[in-house]
Every structure is written in structure tokens, then in C-alpha cells.
C-alpha distance (Angstrom), angle and dihedral (degrees) to the residues before:
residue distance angle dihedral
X1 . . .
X2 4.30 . .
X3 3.73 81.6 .
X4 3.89 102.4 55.4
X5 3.42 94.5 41.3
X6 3.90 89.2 55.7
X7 3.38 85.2 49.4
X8 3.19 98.4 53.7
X9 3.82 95.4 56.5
X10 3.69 91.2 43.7
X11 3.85 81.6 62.4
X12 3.54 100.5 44.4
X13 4.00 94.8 43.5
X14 3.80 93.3 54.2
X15 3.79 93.8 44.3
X16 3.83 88.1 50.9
X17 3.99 89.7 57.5
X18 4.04 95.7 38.5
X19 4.24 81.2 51.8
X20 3.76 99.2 -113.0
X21 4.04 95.0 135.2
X22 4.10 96.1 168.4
X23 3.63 90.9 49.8
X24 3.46 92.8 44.4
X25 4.05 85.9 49.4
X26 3.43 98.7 56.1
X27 4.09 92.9 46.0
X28 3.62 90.6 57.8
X29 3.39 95.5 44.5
X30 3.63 96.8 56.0
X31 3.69 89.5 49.2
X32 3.48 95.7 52.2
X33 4.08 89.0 49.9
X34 4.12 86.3 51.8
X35 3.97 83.5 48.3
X36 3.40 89.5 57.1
X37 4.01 102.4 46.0
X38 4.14 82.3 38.9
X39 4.04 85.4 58.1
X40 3.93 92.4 45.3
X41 3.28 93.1 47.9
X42 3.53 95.7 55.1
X43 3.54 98.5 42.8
X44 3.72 85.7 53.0
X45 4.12 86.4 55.9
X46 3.55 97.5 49.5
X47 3.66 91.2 50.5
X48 3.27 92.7 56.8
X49 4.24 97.1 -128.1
X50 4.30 92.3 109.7
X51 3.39 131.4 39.0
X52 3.82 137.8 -173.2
């Protein structure tokens, strides 16, 4: 998951310089929604209620 959300800001920071700003919207959007479920997921792991 570490590597698609890197991903996904590598995609969103170049489209930002070339000038594509909905592109670069939607990128960083989806990372910060993978962010999210990363965080959860964690949390979830360190309280002991999921494991992998």
C-alpha cells in the first residue's frame, strides 16, 4: 500500500509542475484516501482487534 501511495504523489507532483492541476487533484486525493485506510489499518494493528 506504502508503494501506491508514493506513487500516487509522484503522479500528482509531476502533473502539478507539467500544469495538469485536475490530474494532479485526483492523484492526491486518492493518496490521501489510501493514507487514511493505511492509518486505520494500523491503528487497528496496534490495538490488537485486526491482524494480518
Amino acid at each position: 500500500m506504502l508503494g501506491w501511495i508514493l506513487t500516487l504523489l509522484a503522479i500528482a507532483a509531476i502533473a502539478a509542475i507539467l500544469g495538469f492541476g485536475q490530474l494532479s487533484g485526483i492523484a492526491l486525493s486518492g493518496a490521501k484516501i489510501l493514507i487514511v485506510i493505511a492509518l486505520v489499518i494500523f491503528l487497528l494493528m496496534a490495538l490488537g482487534i485486526f491482524a494480518l
